[in-house]
Backbone bond lengths (Angstrom), bond angles and torsions (degrees), N, CA, C in turn:
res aa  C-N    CA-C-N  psi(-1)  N-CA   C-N-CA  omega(-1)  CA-C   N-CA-C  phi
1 X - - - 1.464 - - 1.532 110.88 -
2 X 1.371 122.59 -33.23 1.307 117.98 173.20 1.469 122.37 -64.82
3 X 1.202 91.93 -20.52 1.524 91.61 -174.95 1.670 112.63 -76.11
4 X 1.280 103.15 -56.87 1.986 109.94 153.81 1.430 97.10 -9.02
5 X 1.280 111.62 -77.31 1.535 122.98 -153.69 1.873 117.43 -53.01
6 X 1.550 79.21 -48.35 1.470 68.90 153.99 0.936 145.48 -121.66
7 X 0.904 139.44 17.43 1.475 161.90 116.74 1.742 106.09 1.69
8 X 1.965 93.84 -64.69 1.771 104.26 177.71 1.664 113.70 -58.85
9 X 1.470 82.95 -44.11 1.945 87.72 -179.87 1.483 113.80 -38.65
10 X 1.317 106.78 -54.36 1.486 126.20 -168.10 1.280 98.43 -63.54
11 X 1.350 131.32 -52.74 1.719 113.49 -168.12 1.189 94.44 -88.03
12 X 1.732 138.96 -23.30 1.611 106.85 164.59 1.958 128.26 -55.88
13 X 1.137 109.50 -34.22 1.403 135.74 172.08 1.876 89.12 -53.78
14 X 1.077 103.49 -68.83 1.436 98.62 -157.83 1.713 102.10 -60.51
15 X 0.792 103.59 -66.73 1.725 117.37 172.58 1.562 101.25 -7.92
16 X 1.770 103.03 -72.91 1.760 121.60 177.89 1.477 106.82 -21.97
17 X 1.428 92.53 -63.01 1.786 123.93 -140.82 2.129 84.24 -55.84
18 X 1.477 103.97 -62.86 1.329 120.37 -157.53 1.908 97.25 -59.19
19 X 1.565 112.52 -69.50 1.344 111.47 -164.91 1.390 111.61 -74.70
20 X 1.345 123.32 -33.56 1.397 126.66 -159.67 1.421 109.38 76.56
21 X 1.329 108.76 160.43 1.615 131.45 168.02 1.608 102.59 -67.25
22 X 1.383 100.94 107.56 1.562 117.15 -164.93 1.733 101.06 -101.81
23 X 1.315 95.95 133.20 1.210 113.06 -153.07 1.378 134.61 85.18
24 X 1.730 115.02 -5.10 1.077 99.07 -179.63 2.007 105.55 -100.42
25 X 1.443 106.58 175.96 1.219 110.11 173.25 1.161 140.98 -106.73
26 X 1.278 125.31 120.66 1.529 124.02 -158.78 1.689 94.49 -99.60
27 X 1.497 83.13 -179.98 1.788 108.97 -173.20 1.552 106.48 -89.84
28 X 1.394 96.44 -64.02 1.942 127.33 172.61 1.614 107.67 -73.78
29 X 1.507 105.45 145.03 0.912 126.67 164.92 1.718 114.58 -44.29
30 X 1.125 107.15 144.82 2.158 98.91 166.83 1.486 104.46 -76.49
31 X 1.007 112.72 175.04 1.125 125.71 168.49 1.392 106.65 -82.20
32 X 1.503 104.98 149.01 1.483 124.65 172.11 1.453 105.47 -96.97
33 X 1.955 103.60 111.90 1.549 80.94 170.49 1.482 111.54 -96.89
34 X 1.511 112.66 8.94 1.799 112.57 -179.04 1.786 83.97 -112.89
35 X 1.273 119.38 109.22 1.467 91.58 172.17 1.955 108.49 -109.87
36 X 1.716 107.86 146.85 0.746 106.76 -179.20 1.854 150.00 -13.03
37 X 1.549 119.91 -50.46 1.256 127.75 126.63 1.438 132.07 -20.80
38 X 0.996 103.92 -42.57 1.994 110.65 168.59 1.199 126.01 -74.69
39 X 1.530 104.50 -52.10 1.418 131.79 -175.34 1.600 131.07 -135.55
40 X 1.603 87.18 70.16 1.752 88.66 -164.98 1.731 110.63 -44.93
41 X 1.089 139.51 152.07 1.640 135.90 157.13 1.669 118.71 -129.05
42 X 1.179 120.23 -151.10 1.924 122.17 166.11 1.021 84.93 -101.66
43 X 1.471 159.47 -43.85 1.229 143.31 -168.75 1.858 116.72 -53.89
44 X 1.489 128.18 -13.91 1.192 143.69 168.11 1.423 98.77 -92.87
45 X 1.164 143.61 -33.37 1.392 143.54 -157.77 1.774 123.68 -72.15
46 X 1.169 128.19 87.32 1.493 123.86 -155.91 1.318 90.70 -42.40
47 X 2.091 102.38 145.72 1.421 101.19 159.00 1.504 95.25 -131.64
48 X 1.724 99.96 137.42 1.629 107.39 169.47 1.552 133.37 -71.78
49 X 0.743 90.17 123.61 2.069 80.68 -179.65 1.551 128.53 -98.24
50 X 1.057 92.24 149.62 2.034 78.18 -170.60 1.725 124.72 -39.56
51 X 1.070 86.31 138.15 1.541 107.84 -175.89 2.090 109.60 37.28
52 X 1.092 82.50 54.34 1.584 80.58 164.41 1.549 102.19 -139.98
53 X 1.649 121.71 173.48 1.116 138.50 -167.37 1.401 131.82 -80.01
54 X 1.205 119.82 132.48 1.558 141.69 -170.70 1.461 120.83 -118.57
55 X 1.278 93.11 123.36 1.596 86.86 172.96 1.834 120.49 -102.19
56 X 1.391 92.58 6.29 1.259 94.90 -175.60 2.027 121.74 -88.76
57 X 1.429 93.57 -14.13 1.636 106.60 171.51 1.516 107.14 -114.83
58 X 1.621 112.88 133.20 1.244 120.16 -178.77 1.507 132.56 -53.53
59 X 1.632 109.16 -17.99 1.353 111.26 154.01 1.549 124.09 -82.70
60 X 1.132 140.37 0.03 1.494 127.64 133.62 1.607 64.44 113.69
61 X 1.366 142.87 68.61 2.028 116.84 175.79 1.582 84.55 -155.58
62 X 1.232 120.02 138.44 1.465 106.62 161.96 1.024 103.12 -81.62
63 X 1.657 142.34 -58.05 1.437 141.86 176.36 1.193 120.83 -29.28
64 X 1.151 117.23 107.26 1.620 128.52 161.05 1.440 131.46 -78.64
65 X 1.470 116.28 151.52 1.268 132.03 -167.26 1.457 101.74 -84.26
66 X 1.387 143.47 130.65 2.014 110.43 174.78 1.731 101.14 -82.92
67 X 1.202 95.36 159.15 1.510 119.76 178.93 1.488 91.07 -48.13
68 X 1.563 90.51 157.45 1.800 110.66 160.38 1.235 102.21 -49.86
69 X 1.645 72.24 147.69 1.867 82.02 153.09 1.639 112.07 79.30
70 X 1.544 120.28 -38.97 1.661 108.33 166.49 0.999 107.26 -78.44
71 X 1.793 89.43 147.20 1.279 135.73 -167.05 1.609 97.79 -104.36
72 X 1.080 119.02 114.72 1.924 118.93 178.45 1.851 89.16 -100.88
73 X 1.785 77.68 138.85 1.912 116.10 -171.70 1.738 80.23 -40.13
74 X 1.643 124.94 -84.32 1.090 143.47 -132.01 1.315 111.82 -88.41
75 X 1.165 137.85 13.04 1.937 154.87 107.34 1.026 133.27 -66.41
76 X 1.944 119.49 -25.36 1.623 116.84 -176.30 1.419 102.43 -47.66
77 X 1.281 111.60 152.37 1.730 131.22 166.04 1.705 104.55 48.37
78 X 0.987 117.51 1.98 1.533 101.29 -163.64 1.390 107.63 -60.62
79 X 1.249 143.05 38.86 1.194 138.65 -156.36 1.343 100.39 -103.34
80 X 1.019 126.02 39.35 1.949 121.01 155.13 1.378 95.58 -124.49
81 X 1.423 100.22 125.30 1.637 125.57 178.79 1.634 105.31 -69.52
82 X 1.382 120.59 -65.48 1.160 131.53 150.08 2.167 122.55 -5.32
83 X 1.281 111.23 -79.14 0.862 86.66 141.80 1.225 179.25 -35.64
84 X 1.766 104.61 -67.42 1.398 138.18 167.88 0.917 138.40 -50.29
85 X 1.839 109.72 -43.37 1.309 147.73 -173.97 1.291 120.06 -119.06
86 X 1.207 125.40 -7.44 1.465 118.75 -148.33 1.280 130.02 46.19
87 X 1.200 144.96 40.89 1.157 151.88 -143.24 1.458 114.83 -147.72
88 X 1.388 114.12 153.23 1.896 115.56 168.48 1.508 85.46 -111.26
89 X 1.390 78.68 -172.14 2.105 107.72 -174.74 1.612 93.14 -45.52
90 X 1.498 112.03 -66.27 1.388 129.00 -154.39 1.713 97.80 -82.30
91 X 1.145 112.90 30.24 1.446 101.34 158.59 1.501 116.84 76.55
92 X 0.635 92.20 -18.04 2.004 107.87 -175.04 1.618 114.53 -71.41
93 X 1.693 136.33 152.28 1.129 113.96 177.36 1.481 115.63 -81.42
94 X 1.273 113.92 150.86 1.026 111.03 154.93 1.684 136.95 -39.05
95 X 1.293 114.18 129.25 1.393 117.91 155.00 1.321 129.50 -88.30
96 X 1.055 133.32 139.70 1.820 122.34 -162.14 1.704 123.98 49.68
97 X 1.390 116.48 -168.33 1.284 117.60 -168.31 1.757 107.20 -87.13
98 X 1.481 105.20 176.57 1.749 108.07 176.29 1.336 129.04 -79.67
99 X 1.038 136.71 106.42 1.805 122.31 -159.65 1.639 109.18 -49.08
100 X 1.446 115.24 1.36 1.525 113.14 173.18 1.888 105.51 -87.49
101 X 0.784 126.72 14.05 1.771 136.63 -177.81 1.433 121.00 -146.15
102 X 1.221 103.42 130.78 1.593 115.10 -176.76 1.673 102.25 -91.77
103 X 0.913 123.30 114.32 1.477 128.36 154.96 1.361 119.77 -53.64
104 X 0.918 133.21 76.90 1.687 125.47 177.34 1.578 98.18 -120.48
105 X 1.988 102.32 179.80 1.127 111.41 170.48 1.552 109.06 -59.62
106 X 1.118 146.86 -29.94 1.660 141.84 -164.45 1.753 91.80 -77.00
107 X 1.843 109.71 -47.01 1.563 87.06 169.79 1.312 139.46 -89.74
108 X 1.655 113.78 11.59 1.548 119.15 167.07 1.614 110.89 -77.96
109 X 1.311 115.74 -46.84 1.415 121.83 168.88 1.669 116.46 -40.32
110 X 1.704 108.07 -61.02 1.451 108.57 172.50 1.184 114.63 -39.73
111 X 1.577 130.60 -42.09 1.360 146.72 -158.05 1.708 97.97 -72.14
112 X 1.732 96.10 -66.54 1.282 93.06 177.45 1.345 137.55 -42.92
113 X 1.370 120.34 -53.84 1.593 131.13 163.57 1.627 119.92 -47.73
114 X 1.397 126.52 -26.33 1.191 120.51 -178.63 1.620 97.32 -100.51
115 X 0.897 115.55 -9.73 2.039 122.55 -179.26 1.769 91.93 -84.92
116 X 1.203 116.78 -72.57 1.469 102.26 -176.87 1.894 110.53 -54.57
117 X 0.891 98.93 -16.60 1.601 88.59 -171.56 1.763 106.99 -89.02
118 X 1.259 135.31 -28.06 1.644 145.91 -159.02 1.671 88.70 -108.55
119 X 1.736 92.90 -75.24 1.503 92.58 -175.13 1.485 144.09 -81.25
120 X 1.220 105.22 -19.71 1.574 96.96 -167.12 1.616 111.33 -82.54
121 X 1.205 137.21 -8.52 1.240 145.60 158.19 1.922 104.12 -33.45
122 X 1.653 108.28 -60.93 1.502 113.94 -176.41 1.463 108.29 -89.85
123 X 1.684 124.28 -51.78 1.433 102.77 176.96 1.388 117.59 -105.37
124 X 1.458 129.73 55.35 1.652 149.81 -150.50 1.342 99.10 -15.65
125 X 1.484 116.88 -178.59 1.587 139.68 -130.30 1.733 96.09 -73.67
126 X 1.413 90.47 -29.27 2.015 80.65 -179.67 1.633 102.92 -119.52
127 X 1.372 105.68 48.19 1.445 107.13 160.80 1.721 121.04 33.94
128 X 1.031 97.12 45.39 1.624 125.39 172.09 1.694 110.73 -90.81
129 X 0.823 103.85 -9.63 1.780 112.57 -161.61 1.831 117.15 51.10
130 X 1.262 111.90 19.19 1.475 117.81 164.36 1.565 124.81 -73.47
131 X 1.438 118.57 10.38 1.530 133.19 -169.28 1.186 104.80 -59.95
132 X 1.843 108.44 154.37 1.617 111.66 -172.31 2.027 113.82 -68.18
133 X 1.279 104.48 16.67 1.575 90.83 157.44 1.149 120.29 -94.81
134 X 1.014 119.59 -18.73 2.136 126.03 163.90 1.654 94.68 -52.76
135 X 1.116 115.83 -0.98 1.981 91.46 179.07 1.539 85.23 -122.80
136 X 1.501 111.52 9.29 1.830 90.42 148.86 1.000 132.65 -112.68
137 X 1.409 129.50 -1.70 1.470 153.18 174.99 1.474 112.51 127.46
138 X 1.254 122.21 11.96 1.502 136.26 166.25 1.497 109.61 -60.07
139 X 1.534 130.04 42.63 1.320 115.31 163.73 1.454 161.91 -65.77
140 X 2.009 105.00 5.22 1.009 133.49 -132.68 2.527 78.59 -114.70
141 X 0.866 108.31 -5.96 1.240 116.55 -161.15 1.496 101.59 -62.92
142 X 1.539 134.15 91.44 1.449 116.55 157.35 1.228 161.51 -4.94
143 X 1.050 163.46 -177.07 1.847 148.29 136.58 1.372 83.72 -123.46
144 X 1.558 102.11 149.69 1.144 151.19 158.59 1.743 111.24 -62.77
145 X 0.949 119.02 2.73 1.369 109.67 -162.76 1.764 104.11 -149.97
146 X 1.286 126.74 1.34 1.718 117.64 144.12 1.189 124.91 -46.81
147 X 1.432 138.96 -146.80 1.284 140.29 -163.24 1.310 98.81 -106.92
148 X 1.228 109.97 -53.07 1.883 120.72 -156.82 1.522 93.14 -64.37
149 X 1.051 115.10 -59.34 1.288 118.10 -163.85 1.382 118.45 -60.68
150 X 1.331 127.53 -19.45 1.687 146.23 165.31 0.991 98.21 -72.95
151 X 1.567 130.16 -42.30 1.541 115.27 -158.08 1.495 90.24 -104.10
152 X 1.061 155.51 17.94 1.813 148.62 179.41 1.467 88.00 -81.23
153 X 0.942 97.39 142.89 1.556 122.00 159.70 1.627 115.76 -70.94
154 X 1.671 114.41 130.54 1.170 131.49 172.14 1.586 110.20 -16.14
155 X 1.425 91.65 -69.30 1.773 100.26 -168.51 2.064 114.24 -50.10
156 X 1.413 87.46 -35.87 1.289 87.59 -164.92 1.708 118.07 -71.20
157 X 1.500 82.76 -14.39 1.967 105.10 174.14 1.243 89.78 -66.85
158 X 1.187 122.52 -67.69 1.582 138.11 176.05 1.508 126.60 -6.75
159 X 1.716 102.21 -56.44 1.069 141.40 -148.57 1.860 85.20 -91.40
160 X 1.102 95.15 -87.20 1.826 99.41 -177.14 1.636 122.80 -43.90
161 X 1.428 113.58 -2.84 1.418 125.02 155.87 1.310 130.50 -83.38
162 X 1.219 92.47 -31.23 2.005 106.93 -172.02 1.706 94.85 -90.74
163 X 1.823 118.39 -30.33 1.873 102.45 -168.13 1.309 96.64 -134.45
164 X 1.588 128.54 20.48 1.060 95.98 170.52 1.796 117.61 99.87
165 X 0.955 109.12 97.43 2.014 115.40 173.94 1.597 91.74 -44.97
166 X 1.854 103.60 143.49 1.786 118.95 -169.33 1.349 94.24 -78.16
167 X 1.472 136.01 -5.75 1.547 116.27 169.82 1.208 128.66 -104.71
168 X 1.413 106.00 23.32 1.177 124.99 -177.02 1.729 148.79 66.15
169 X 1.685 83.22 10.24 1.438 113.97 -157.35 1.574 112.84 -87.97
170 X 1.511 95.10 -5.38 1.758 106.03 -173.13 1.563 97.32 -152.88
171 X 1.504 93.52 111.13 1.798 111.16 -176.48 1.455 118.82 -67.02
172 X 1.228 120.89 141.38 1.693 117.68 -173.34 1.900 91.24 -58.15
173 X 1.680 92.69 151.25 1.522 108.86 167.50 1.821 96.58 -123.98
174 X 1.693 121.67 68.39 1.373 98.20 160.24 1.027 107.44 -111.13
175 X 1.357 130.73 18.41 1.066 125.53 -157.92 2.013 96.34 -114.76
176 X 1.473 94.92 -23.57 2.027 102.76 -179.71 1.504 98.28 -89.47
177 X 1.253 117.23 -32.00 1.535 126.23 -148.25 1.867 106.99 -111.28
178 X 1.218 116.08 109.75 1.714 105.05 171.24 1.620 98.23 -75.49
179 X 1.488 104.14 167.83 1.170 113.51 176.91 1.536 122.16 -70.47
180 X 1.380 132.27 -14.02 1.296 107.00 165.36 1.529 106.96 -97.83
181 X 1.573 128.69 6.36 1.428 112.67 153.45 0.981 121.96 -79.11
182 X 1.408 130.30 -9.37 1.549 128.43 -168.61 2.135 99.33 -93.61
183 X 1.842 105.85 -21.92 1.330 97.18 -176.91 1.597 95.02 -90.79
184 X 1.456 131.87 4.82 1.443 136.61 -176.62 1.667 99.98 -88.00
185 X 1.751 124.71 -54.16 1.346 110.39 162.82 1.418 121.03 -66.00
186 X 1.093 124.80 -5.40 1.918 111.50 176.83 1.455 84.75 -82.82
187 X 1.184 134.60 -60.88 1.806 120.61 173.01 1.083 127.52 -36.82
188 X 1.631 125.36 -36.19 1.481 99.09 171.49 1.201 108.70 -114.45
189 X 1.998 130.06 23.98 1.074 118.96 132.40 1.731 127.91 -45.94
190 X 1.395 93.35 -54.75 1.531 90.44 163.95 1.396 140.98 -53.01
191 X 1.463 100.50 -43.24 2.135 109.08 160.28 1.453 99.95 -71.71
192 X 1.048 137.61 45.08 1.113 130.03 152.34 1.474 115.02 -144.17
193 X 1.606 128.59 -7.38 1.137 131.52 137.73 1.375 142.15 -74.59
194 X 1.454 104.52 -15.85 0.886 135.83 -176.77 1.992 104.74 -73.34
195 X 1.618 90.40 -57.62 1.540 93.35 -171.20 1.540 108.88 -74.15
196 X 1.162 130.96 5.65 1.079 151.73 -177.61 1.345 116.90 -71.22
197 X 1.786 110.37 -32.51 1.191 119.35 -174.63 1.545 114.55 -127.78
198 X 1.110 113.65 2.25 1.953 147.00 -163.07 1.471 82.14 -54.10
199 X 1.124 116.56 126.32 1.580 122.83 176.92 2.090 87.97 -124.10
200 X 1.359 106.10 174.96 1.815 115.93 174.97 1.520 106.47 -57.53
201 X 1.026 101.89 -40.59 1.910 92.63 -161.96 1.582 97.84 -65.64
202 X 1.335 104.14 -35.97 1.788 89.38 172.24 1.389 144.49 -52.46
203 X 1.697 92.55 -0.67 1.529 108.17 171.75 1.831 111.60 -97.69
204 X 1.342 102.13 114.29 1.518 90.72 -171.82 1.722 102.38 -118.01
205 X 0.824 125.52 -8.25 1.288 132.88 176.21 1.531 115.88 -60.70
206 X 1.362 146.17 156.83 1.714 118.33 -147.14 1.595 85.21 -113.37
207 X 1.589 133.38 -46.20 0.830 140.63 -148.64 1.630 100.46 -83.15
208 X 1.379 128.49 -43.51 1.230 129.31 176.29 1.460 107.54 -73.35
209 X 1.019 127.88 -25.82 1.533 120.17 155.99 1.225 122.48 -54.89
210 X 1.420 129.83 -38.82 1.328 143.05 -139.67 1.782 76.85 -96.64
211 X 0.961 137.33 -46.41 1.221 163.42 -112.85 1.961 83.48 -105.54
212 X 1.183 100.51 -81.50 1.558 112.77 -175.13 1.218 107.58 -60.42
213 X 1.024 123.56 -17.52 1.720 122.31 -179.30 1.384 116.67 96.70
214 X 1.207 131.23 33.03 1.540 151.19 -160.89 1.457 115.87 -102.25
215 X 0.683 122.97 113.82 1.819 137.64 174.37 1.923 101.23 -55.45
């Protein structure tokens, strides 16, 4: 039986010796048992970090400029303001959609699915701003359906999706949202203000009338 005993001692000892007391914190470095010279890896490999110092480029910057001539994925062509920006020539927001997008039912649906998924959590499913974060102390949440907000211009819907409401109360989505999904929820923000106020005569179609029971 003594021997058991130590026997265990010995591979607890050894165990120690090899991993160390994990989690705890030393002063000194561990030992390297692959050391660099042996076994070069990326773990030896300087890495620069934003905007801090280099001695390896003659302007003293680790941050680099890119070469001429590249074209970055997430600027190519973006050259419709309208789109991109919400914007006309003159800077102004847009009114209505971008002549680069068709509004149809295939793009109210798109709208819809990325609106329940970003938005309706804060301003719930009919954009009332009654969404289940008001039952966490989220009271600051808008409706879709006052005055201002009917009368804002497209772009500016646009605008507060891609950076963020100016009080900080609603975080930019350009980073969840491409730009023609973000002009797909200002669309069915609108089908949803819209239906808000949908009286009968707005049904003009003969068969969906006939349908609802409509004279």
């Amino acid at each position: 039986m003594r021997h058991v005993y130590l026997v265990t001692a010995f591979v607890c000892v050894l165990l120690v010796s090899i991993f160390g007391f994990r989690g705890a914190k030393f002063t000194a470095p561990p030992i390297d048992v692959f050391p660099a010279w042996a076994f070069p890896g990326m773990q030896y490999q300087p890495k620069p970090r934003p905007q801090s110092a280099s001695n390896f480029f003659a302007d003293g910057r680790a941050d680099r400029m890119p070469p001429e001539h590249v074209v970055r994925a997430d600027l190519a062509l973006r050259n419709d303001d309208q789109l991109y920006l919400g914007k006309d020539a003159a800077g102004a927001w847009v009114r209505g959609f971008p002549a680069a997008l068709t509004v149809d039912r295939k793009f109210l649906e798109r709208g819809r699915d990325r609106y329940m998924i970003y938005c309706a959590p804060c301003h719930s499913a009919v954009g009332d701003g009654q969404g289940i974060t008001r039952q966490y102390g989220m009271g600051a949440t808008p409706t879709y359906h006052d005055d201002r907000l009917r009368q804002i211009e497209e772009g500016q819907l646009y605008n507060a999706i891609t950076n963020g409401s100016p009080n900080k109360n609603m975080l930019p989505y350009a980073d969840k949202l491409t730009p023609e999904d973000r002009w797909a929820v200002v669309a069915y923000v609108r089908a949803l203000q819209r239906a808000q106020r949908g009286t009968a005569a707005d049904v003009t179609d003969a068969t969906a009338r006939q349908t609802l029971g409509l004279k």
